[in-house]
Every structure is written in structure tokens, then in C-alpha cells.
C-alpha positions as CSV (number, residue, x, y, z in Angstrom):
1,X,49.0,30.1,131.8
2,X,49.0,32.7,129.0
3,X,52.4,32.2,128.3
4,X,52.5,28.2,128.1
5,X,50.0,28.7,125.5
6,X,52.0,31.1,123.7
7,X,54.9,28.9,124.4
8,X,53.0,25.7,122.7
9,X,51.7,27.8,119.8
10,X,55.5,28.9,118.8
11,X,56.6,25.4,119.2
12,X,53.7,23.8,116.9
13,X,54.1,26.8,113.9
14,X,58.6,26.4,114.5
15,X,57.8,23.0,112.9
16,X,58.0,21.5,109.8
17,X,55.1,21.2,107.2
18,X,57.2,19.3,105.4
19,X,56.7,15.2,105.4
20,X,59.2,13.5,105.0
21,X,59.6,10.9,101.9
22,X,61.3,7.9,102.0
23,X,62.9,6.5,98.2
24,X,63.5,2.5,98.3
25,X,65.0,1.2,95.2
26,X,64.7,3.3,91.5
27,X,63.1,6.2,91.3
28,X,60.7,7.4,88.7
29,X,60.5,3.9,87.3
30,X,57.6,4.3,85.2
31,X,59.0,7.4,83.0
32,X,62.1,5.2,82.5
33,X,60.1,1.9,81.4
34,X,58.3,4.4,79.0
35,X,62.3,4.4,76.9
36,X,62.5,0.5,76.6
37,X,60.7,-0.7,73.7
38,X,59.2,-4.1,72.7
39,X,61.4,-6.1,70.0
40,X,63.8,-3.8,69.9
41,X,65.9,-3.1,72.9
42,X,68.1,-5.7,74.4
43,X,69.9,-5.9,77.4
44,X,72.6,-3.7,77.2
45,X,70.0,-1.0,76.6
46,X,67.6,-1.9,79.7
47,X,71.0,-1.9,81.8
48,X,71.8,1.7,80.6
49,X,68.7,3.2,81.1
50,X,67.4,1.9,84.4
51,X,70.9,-0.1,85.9
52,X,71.4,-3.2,87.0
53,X,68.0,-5.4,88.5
54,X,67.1,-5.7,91.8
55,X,66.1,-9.3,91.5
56,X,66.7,-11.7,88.6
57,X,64.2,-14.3,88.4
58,X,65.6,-18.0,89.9
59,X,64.1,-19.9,87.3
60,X,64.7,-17.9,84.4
61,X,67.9,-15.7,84.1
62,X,66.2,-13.6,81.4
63,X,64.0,-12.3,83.6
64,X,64.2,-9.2,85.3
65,X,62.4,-7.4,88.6
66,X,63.3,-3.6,89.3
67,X,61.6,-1.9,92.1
68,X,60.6,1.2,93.6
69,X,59.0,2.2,96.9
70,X,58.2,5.6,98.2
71,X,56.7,6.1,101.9
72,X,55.8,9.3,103.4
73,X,54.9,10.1,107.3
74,X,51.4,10.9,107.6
75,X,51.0,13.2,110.3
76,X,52.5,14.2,113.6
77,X,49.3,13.0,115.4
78,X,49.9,9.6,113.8
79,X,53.3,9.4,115.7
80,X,55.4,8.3,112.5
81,X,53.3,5.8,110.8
82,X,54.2,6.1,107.2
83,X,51.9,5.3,104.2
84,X,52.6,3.7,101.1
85,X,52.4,6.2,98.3
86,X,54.1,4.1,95.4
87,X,55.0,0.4,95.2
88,X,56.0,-0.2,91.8
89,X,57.7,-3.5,90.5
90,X,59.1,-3.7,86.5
91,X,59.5,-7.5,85.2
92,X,61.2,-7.5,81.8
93,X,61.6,-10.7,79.7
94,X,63.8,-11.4,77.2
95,X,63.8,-13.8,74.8
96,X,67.2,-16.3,74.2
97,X,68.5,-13.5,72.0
98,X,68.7,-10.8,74.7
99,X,65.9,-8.9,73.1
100,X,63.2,-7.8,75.0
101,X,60.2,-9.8,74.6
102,X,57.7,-8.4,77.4
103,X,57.3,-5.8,80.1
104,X,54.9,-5.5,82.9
105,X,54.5,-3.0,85.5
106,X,52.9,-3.2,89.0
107,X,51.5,-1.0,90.9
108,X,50.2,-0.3,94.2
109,X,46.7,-1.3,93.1
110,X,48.2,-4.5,92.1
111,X,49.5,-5.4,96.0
112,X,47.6,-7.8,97.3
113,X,45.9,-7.7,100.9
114,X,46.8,-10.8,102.9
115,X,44.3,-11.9,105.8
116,X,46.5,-13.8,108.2
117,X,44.3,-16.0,110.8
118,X,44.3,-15.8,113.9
119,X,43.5,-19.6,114.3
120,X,45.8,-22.3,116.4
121,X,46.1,-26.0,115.2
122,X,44.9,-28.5,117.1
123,X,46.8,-30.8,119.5
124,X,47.0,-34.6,117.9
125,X,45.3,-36.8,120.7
126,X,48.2,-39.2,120.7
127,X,49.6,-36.7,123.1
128,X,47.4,-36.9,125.3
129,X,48.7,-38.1,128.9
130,X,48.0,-41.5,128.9
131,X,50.7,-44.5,128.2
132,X,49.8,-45.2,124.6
133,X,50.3,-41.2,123.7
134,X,53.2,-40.8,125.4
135,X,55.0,-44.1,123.6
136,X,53.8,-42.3,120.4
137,X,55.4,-39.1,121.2
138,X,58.6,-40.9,122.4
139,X,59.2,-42.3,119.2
140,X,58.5,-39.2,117.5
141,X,61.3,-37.3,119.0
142,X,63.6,-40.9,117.9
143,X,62.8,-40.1,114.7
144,X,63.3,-36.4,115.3
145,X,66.4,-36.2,116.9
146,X,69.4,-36.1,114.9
147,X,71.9,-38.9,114.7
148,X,74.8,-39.0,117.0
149,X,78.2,-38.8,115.8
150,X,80.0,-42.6,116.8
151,X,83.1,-43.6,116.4
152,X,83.8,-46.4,114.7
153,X,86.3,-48.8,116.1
């Protein structure tokens, strides 16, 4: 017995301290936002000190998104659940002149917690099982269904 317990100690100590950290996207974000100033740098100077975006904004092309995520495993006893440690997100505007007009950055406080219900809709009563509901739900899938592809003599 005395030696499966030594045997279990030596494992445990063998083994890493160390947690593992996971990088998504650009690292250190915030100390390179810190070299892109208001009014004065342009695009050219946003691409050469942080790259090119992650995301460019569908309804405005002079709009920018960079982001950076870093996870870390919490604990052997946890069995690889990792925790959020930074979740940033840069949006930089510019105006039509390629200038840039505003910067924001987001941060993890930022995130926002969704509550997803648990809740099911309810049936319509036209489906019901009697001969009116079932007419109803017939021409429903009609209207559903997509057209058939006839040849035309």
C-alpha cells in the first residue's frame, strides 16, 4: 500500500505547474492601440503597427475590428475547463480621408452575459387532430413546399 502511495505522490509532483495559455487573434492589443493616435494616424499606419483586421465592418468599410483572446486551463481537478482571462476587441473608425477618427477598446468586463430560455413555443391549435386542423396544415406545407421543376411542352 505504502508504495502505491509513494507511487501517486511521484506522479502528482512529475507534473506540470504550469497552465497552459491559449493566444486567439493579436496579442498585447492594448499596448499597441496605445501607438495609434486620434487625427493623426491613417490607415497605412494602423496596418503597420497592429496588421491587417480581423473583421471589417459590413456596413462601413472604414471600420475596423481586431481581436484578442487568451484562455488558460484552470486546474487539473477541473478536467480542462479553461477560463477567459482576456477578451479584448479594438474598433477603429476612420473618417473618408483614411484618418483615424475614433478608437474603442473592449474588454472582458464589456462581454455581455446572455440568459438563454429554456422555454418551448406553443403548438398552434389548427393542428390539432381534427379535419379542419389538418386541411390548415395541408395547405401549409403547399405553400411550403418548393415548386416542382415542369417541362414545358
Amino acid at each position: 500500500m505504502k508504495i502505491v502511495l509513494i507511487f501517486i505522490f511521484l506522479l502528482t509532483i512529475s507534473c506540470s505547474n504550469n497552465k497552459v495559455v491559449n493566444n486567439h487573434g493579436f496579442i498585447s492589443l492594448e499596448l499597441k492601440t496605445e501607438k495609434i493616435y486620434l487625427n493623426k494616424s491613417n490607415k497605412n499606419d494602423v496596418l503597420k503597427e497592429i496588421g491587417k483586421p480581423s473583421s471589417v465592418s459590413l456596413f462601413d468599410e472604414n471600420t475596423w475590428f481586431y481581436f484578442e483572446r487568451e484562455q488558460i486551463n484552470q486546474s487539473i481537478f477541473k478536467l480542462g475547463k479553461s477560463k477567459i482571462v482576456k477578451n479584448n476587441v479594438l474598433e477603429v473608425s476612420f473618417n473618408n480621408l483614411g484618418i483615424v477618427e475614433n478608437k474603442k477598446i473592449y474588454n472582458i468586463q464589456d462581454m455581455n452575459k446572455l440568459n438563454i430560455t429554456k422555454d418551448t413555443t406553443i403548438q398552434n391549435t389548427y393542428e390539432k387532430s381534427n379535419y379542419f386542423g389538418k386541411v390548415l396544415n395541408s395547405i401549409k406545407q403547399k405553400v411550403n413546399s418548393p415548386k416542382l421543376n415542369r417541362k414545358r411542352n
